[in-house]
C-alpha positions as CSV (number, residue, x, y, z in Angstrom):
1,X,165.6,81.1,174.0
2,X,163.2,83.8,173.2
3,X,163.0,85.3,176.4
4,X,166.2,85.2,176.4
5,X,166.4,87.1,173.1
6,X,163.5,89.9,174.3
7,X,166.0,90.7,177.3
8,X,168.6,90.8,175.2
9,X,167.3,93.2,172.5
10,X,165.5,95.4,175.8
11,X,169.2,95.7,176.9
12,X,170.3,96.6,173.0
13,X,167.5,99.1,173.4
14,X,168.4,101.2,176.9
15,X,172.6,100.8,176.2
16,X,171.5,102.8,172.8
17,X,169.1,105.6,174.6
18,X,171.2,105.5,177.3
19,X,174.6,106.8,174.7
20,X,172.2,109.7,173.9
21,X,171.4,110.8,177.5
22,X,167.3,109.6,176.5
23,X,164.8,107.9,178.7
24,X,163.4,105.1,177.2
25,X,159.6,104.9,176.6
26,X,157.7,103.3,178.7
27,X,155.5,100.3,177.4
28,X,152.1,99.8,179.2
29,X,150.4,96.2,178.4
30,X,147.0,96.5,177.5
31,X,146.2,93.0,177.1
32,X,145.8,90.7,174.0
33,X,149.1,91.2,172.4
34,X,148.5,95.0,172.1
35,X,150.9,97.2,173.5
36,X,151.1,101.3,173.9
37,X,154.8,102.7,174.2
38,X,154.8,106.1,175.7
39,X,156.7,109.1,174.8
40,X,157.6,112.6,176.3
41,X,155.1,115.3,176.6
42,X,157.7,118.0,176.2
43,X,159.4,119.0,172.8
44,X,161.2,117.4,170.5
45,X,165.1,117.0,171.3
46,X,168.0,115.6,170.7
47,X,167.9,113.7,173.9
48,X,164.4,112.3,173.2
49,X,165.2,111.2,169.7
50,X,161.6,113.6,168.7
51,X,159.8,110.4,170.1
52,X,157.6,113.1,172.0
53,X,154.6,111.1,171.2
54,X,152.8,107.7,171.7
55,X,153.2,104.8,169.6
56,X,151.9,101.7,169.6
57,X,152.7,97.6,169.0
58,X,150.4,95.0,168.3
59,X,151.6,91.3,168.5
60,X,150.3,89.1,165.4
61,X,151.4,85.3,164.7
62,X,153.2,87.1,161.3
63,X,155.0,89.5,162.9
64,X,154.1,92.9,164.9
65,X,152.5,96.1,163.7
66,X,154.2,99.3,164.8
67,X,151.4,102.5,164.9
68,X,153.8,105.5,163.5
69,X,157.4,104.9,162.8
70,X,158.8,108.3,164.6
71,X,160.5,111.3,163.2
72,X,163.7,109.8,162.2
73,X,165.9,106.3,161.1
74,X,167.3,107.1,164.5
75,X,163.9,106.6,166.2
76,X,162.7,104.5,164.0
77,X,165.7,101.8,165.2
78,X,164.6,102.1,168.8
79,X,160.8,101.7,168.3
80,X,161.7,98.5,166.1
81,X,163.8,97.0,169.0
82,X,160.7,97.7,171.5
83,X,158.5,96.2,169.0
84,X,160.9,93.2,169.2
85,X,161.3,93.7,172.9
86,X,157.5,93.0,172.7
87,X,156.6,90.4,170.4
88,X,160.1,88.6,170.0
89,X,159.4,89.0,166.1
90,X,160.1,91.7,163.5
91,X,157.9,94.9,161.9
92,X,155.9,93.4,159.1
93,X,153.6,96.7,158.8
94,X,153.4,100.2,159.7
95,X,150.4,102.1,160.1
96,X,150.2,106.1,160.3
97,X,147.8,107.8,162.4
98,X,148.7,111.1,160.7
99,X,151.1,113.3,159.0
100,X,153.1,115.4,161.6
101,X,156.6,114.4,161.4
102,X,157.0,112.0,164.6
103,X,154.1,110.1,163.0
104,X,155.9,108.7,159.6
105,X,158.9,109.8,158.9
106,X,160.7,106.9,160.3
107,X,158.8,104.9,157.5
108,X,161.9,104.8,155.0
109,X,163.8,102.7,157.6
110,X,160.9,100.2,158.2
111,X,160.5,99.7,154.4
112,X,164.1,99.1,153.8
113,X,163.5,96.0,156.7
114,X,160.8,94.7,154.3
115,X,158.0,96.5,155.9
116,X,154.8,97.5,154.4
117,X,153.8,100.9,155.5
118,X,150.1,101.0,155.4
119,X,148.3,104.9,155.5
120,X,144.8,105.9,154.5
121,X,145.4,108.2,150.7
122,X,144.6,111.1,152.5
123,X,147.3,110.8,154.9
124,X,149.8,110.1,152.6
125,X,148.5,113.4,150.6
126,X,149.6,115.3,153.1
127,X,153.1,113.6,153.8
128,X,154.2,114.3,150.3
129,X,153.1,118.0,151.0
130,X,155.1,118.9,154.0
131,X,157.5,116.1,154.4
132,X,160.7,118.2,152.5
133,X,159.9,121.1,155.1
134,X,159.4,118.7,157.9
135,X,163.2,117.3,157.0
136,X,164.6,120.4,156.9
137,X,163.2,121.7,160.2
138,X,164.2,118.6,161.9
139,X,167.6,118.5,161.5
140,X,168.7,121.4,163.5
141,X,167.2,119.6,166.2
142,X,168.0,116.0,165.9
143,X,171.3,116.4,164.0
144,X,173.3,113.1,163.2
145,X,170.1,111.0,164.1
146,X,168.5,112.0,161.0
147,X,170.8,110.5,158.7
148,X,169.3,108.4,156.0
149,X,165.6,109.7,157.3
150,X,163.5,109.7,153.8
151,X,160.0,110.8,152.6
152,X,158.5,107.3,152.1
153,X,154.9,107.3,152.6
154,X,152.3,104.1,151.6
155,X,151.7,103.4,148.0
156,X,149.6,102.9,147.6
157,X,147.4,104.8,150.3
158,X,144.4,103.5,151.0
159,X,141.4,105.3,149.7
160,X,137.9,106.4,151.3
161,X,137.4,107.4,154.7
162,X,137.6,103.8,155.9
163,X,139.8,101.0,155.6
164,X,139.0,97.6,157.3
165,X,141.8,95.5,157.4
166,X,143.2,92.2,158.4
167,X,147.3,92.0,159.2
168,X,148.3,89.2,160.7
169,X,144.8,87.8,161.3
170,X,144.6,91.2,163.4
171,X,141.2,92.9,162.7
172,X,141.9,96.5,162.5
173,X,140.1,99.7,161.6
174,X,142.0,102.4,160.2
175,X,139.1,105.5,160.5
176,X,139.3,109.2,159.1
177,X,136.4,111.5,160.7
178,X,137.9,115.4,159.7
179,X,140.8,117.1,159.0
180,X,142.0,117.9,162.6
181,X,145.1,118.1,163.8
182,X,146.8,118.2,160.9
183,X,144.5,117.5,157.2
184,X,143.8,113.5,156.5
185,X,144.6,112.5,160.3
186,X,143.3,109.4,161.3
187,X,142.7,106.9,164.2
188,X,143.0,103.1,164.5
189,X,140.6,100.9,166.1
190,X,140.7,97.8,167.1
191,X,137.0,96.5,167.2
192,X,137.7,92.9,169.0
193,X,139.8,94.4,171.6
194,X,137.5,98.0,171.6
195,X,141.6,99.9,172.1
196,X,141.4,103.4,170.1
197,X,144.7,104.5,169.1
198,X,143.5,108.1,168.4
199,X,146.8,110.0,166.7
200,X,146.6,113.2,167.6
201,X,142.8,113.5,167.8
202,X,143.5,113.4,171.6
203,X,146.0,114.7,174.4
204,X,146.0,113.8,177.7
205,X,148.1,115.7,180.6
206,X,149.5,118.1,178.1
207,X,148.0,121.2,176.2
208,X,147.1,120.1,172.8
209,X,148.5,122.5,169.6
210,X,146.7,124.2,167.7
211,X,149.1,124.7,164.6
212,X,148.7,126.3,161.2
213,X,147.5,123.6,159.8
214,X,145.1,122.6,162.5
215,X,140.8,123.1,162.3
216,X,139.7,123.3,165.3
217,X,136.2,123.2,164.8
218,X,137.0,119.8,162.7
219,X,139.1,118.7,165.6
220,X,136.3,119.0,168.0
221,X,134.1,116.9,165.5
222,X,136.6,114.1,165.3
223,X,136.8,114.2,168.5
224,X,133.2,113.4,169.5
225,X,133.2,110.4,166.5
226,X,136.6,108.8,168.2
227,X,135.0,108.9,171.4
228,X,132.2,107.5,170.4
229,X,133.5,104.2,169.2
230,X,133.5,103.3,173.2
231,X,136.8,102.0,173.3
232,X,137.6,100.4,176.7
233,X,141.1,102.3,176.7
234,X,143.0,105.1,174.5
235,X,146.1,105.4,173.6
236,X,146.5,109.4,173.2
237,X,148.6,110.8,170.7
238,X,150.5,112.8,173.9
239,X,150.1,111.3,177.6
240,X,149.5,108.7,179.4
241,X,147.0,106.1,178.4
242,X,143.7,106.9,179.6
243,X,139.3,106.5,179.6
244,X,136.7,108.3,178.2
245,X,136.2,110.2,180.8
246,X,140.0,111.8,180.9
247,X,140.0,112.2,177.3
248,X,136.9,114.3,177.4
249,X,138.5,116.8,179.9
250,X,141.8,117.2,178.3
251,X,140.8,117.3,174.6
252,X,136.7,117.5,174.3
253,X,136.4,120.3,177.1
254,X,139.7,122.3,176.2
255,X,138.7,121.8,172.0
256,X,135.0,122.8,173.4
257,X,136.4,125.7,175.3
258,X,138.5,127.1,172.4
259,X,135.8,126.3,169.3
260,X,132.9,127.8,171.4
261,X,134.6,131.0,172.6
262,X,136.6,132.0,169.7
263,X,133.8,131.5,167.0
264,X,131.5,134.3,169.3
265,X,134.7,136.4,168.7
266,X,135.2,136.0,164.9
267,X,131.4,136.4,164.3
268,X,130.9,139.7,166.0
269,X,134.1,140.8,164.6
270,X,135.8,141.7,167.7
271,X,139.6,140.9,166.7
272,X,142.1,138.2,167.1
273,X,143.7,140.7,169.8
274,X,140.8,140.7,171.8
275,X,140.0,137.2,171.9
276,X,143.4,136.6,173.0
277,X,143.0,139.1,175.9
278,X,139.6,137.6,177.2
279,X,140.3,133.8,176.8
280,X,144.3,134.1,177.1
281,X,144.1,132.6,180.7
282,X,141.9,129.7,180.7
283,X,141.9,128.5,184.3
284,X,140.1,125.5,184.1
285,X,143.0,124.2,181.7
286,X,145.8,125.7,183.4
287,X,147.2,122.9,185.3
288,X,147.9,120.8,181.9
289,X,151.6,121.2,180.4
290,X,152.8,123.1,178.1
291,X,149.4,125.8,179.1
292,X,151.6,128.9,179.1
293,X,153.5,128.3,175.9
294,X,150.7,127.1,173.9
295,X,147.1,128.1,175.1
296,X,147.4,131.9,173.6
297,X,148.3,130.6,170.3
298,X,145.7,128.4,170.0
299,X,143.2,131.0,170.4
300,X,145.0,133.3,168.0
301,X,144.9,130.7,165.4
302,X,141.6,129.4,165.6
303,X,139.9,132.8,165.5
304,X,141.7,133.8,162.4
305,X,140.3,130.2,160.7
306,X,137.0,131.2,161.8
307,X,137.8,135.0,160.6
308,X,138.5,133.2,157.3
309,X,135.9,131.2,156.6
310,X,133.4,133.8,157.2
């Protein structure tokens, strides 16, 4: 009966992605009940649902634990049927990585199926900050799918830098190092099972972004403590699950590239133009997507963060 119920709700699942013109993610197994579910590496559409991320699903005997709820109810109702695709049981808890939109904003759905949403205070910080802009911006682009997409966030968060917790007899770490990506980003580790679900701390196969909000000197920092932990695999925020050693040169060269370079710039005073001009082509990085439409602005807006904090 409940396989015949997973095959059932995985055919529930593609009919509704399939309505849309989407490709579904893809699940990879990692063993243990833990489960990544992969997303685009291009933009977020209307076709895509904004699932241009990774997520993840972790199997518990008291239910499953979604890792980000997407950037809509829309997407948030197809990552709860892979969850039960998955486990054969429902969402009893979300945790957020982070505070871009396709990492929580899917979080109003989950709670109104009796989920608990669980996010480290800082996180949840900055959701109540940008999450009115974040709706706004969104619905040009995902349209109908947004309807009844709320700012919910945890409450409460969970405070310090650290929380260690226990869901579903799951040991789980949920770890802040610096304000990287986007300010009170985090990771989640699993310790037993040495997995790193790293947010956006790390891209794979894609060109990471650089954004307003970003520090990329911060970045680079978290980056080195994620890594650290040893985990045996990573999810990435963006691409394919990977090692160490691919992490490293997506993320940890490219944020080592960008830091290092820029920062010479900004101290001799030399001008966001001309940093732009000597770094703008990057060869070593070129191959990864997204290069051309991204790499120039992320040297135009590190150096002026470095410019400011001089």
């Amino acid at each position: 009966m409940a396989t015949f119920l997973k095959a059932m709700l995985g055919m529930l699942l593609l009919a509704s992605q399939m309505a849309y013109g989407a490709a579904p993610l893809k699940s990879v197994d990692l063993g243990a009940g833990v489960h990544a579910l992969i997303g685009s590496t291009g933009p977020r559409l209307h076709e895509n649902f904004g699932l241009n991320a990774n997520y993840g699903v972790i199997d518990t005997p008291d239910g499953a634990i979604l890792i980000d709820s997407g950037a809509s109810t829309a997407a948030a109702k197809l990552l709860e049927a892979e969850a039960r695709r998955l486990t054969g049981k429902p969402v009893r808890w979300v945790v957020n990585t982070g505070s871009q939109d396709h990492r929580w904003l899917g979080n109003a759905y989950f709670v109104a199926q009796g989920a608990e949403i669980v996010a480290l205070e800082r996180t949840t910080r900055t959701q109540q900050r940008l999450g009115k802009g974040q709706l706004e911006a969104l619905h040009p682009v995902l349209k109908e799918q947004m309807t009844g997409t709320q700012v919910v966030t945890a409450r409460p968060g969970l405070p310090g830098d650290v929380a260690h917790l226990k869901l579903g007899g799951r040991a789980i770490e949920l770890r802040y190092f610096a304000d990287a990506h986007f300010p009170g980003d985090a990771i989640v580790w699993l310790p037993q099972e040495a997995i790193l679900f790293s947010g956006d701390h790390i891209y794979v196969d894609r060109i990471l972004g650089i954004l307003p909000e970003s520090d990329a000197g911060a970045w680079l920092t978290a980056f080195k403590q994620a890594v650290a932990l040893q985990p045996k695999a990573i999810v990435p925020g963006h691409g394919q699950v990977c090692d160490i050693a691919r992490a490293q040169r997506d993320t940890g060269d490219y944020l080592a590239f960008v830091v290092d370079r820029t920062k010479k710039f900004a101290d001799d005073m030399a001008g966001v133009e001309a940093a732009v001009a000597a770094l703008g082509d990057a060869p070593a990085f070129s191959h990864l997507l997204n290069f051309g439409e991204l790499h120039r602005g992320n040297v135009n807006r590190a150096y002026l963060r470095f410019e400011a904090g001089q």
